[in-house]
C-alpha positions in Angstrom: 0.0 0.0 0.0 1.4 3.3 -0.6 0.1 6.8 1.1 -1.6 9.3 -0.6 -0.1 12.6 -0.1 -2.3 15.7 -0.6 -2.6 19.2 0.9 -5.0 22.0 1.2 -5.1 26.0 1.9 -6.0 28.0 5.1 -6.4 31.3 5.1 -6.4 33.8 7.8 -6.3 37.2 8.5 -2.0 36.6 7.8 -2.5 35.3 4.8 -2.6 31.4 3.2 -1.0 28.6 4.0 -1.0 24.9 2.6 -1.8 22.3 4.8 -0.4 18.7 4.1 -1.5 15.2 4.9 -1.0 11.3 4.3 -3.6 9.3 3.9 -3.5 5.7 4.3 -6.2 2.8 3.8 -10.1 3.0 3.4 -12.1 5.7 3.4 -16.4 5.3 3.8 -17.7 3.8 6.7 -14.8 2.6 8.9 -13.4 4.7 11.5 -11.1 7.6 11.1 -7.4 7.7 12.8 -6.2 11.2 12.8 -2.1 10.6 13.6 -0.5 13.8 14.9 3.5 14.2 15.4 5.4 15.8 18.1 7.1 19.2 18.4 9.6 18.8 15.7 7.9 15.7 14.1 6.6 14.6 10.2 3.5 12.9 9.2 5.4 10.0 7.7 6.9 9.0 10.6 3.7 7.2 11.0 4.4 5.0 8.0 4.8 1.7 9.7 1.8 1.9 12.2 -0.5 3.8 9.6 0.0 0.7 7.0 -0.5 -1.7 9.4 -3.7 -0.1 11.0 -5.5 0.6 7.5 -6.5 -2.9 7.1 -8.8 -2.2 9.7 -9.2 1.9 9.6 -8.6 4.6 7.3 -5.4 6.8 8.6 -4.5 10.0 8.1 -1.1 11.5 9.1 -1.3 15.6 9.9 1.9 17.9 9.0 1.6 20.7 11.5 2.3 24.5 10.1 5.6 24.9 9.5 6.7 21.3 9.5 6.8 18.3 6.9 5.5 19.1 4.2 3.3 22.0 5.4 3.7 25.7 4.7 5.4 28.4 7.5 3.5 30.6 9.1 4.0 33.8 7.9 3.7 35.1 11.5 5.7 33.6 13.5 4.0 33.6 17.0 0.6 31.5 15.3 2.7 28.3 16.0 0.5 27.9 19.0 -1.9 25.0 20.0 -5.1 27.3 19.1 -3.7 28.2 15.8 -3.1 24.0 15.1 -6.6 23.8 16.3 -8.1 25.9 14.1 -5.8 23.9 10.9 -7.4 20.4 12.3 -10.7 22.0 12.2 -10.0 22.6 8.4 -8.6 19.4 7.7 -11.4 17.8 9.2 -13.8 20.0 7.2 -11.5 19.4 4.0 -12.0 15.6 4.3 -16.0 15.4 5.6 -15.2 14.2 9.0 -17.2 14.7 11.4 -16.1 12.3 14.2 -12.4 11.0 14.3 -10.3 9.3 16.8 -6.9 10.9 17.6 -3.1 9.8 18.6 -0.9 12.4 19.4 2.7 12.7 20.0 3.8 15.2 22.6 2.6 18.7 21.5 0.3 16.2 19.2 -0.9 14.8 22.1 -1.7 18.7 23.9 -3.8 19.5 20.6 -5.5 16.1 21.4 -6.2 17.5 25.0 -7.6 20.9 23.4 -9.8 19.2 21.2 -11.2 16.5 23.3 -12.0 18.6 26.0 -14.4 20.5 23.7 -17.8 20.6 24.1 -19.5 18.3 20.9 -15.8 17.2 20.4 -15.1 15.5 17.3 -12.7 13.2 18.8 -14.7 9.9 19.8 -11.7 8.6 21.1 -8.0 9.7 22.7 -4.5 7.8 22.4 -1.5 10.0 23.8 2.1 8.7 23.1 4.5 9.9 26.1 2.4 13.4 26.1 1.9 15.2 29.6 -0.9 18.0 30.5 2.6 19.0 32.6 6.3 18.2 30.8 9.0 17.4 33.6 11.8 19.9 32.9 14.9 17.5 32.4 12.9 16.7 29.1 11.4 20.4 28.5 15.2 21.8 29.3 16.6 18.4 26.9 13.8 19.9 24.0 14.3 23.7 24.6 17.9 23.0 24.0 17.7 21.7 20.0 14.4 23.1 19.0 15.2 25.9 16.7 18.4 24.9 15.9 18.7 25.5 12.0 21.7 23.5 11.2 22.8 22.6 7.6 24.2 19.2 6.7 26.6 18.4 3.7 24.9 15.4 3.2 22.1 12.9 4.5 24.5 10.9 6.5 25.6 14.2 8.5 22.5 14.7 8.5 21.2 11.2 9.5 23.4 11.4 12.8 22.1 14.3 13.7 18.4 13.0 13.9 19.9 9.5 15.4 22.0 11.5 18.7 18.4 14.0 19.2 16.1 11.4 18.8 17.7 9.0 20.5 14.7 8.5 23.4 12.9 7.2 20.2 14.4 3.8 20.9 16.6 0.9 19.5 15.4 1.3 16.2 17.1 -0.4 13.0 19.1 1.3 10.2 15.9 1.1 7.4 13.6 3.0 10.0 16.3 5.5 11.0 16.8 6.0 7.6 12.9 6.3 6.7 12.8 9.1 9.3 16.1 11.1 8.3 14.6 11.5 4.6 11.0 12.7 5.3 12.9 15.1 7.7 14.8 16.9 5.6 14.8 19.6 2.8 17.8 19.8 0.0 18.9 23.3 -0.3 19.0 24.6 -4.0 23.0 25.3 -3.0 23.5 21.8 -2.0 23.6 20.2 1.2 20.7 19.4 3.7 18.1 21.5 5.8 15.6 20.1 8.7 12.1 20.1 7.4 11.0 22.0 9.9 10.6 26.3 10.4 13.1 26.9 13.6 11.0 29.5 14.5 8.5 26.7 16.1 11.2 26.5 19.0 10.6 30.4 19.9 7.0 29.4 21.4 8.2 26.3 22.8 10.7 27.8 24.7 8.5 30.4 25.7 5.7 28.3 27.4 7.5 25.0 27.9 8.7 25.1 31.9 5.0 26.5 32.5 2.1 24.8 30.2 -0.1 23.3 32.5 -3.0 21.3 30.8 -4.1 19.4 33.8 -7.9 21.7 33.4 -8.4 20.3 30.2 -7.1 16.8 30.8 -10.1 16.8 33.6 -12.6 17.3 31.0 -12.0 14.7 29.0 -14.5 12.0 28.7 -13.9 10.0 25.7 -11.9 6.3 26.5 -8.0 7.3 26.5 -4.7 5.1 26.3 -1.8 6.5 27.5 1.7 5.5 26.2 4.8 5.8 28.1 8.3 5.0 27.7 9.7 3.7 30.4 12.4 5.6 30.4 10.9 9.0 29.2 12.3 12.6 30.5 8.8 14.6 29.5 6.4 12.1 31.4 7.2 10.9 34.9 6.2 7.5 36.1 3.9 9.7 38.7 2.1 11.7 35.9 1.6 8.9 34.3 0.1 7.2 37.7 -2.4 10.7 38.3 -2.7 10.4 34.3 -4.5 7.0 35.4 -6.3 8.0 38.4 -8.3 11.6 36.9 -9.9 13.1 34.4 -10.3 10.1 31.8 -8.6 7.6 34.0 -6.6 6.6 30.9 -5.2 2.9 30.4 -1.6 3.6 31.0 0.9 1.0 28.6 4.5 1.3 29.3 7.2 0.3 26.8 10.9 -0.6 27.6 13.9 0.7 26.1 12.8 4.2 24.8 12.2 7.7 26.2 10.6 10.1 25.0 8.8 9.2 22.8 8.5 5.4 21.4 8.8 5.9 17.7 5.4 3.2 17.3 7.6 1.5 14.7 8.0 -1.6 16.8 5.7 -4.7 16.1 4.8 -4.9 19.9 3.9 -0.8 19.8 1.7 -1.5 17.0 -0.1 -4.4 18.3 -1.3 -2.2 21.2 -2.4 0.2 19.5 -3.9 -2.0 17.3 -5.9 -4.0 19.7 -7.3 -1.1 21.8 -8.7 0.3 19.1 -10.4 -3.1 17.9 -12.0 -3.0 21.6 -14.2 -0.1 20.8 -14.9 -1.2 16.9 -18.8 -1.6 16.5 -20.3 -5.3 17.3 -21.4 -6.8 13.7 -23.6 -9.0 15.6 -25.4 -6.8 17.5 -28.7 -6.3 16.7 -29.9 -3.0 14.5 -31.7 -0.3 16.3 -35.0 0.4 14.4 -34.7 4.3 14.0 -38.5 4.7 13.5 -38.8 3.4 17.6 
């Protein structure tokens, strides 16, 4: 199966900007996975769990402004969770969906929160990969420190290491999958050489609110089901968040994987089984009997 790659235009008061997205599997009647990335991330970093999900769902990977293969925001202090909020609103309209279920990564996973915890929400239901209402600092300090960064790389393989010593926490992945990352994450530069596919100045509103965003409010008003994914040795989500994580607000089923930080990379077969099968827990009952909508 290969993903479908389209795009489509938001305009604001600031101007335009082209919105990009990879869809993957069916689209009609089955249910709607809307996969966002982290801070820094790309929508085909989703590849491997998007392909293997679409058997049973239709998948659609979200580039956030100014990343992947999305447009820059023109002014610079929209990269903001409301402004994302407003662009999944238009993808959403763009693509006829009224309901969808969400994963996030990290910042993915705050823009979950957002739009959960609104009233007639469209997500039905919530899966956050290693993403806190409140980041421990070691990790927001660890973030701070590269987001932003714009270095240039001579070529891929500079390049490659780079993404390999910041994205270590992502786990022990093999030399194909780091690979698969480093080339959706980069831009060639008309004068040669390699750029990150990403507009540094998304780090200027990170480090701005990243030692004091404290979504705890909204993660208490969230009702729909909620799975909560941890690595076990993450720096952004404690083992006691996760524990309060379990015990308030959507009392989300907390799964912990081994051998990555922040944040597992979901390219793992295991990763993707548990995904897979808490999903097919909420999938309809094709033996249940139909409701007579006359009654």
């Amino acid at each position: 199966m290969r993903p479908t790659i389209g795009s489509f235009p938001f305009p604001d008061e600031t101007g335009t900007t082209w919105l990009a997205f990879t869809d993957y599997g069916p689209r009609g009647d089955t249910r709607t996975l809307i996969c966002v990335p982290g801070l820094t991330g790309h929508s085909r970093q989703f590849d491997a769990l998007a392909m293997a999900l679409a058997r049973d769902y239709h998948v659609v990977g979200f580039d956030l402004a100014g990343r992947g293969r999305s447009g820059w925001l023109a002014d610079k202090t929209g990269y903001e969770l409301s402004t994302y909020a407003r662009h999944v609103k238009g993808l959403l309209d763009y693509r006829g969906l009224e309901t969808v279920d969400w994963l996030g990564i990290g910042m993915g996973g705050w823009l979950g929160l957002v739009l959960a915890a609104e009233e007639d929400s469209p997500i039905t239901h919530l899966i956050l990969n290693d993403s806190a209402p409140r980041m421990a600092l070691a990790g927001a300090r660890r973030i701070a420190d590269y987001v932003g960064a714009a270095p240039r790389f001579r070529t891929m393989n500079e390049a490659g290491d780079y993404l390999r010593s910041i994205w270590a926490p992502f786990g022990d992945l093999d030399d194909a999958e780091w690979s698969a990352l480093t080339v959706h994450g980069l831009i060639r530069e008309d004068i040669g050489g390699y750029s990150l596919h990403y507009d540094p100045a998304i780090g200027d509103q990170f480090r701005a609110i990243d030692q004091d965003a404290d979504l705890w409010g909204l993660y208490d008003c969230v009702r729909q089901p909620t799975l909560l994914l941890r690595g076990a040795e993450s720096d952004v989500l404690t083992a006691a968040t996760a524990t309060a994580m379990a015990a308030r607000g959507p009392r989300a089923e907390v799964i912990e994987f081994a051998g990555c930080g922040h944040a597992p990379a979901l390219m793992d077969a295991n990763q993707i089984a548990a995904i897979h099968a808490w999903m097919k827990r909420f999938d309809p009952d094709p033996d249940a009997p139909a409701v007579d909508a006359a009654r």
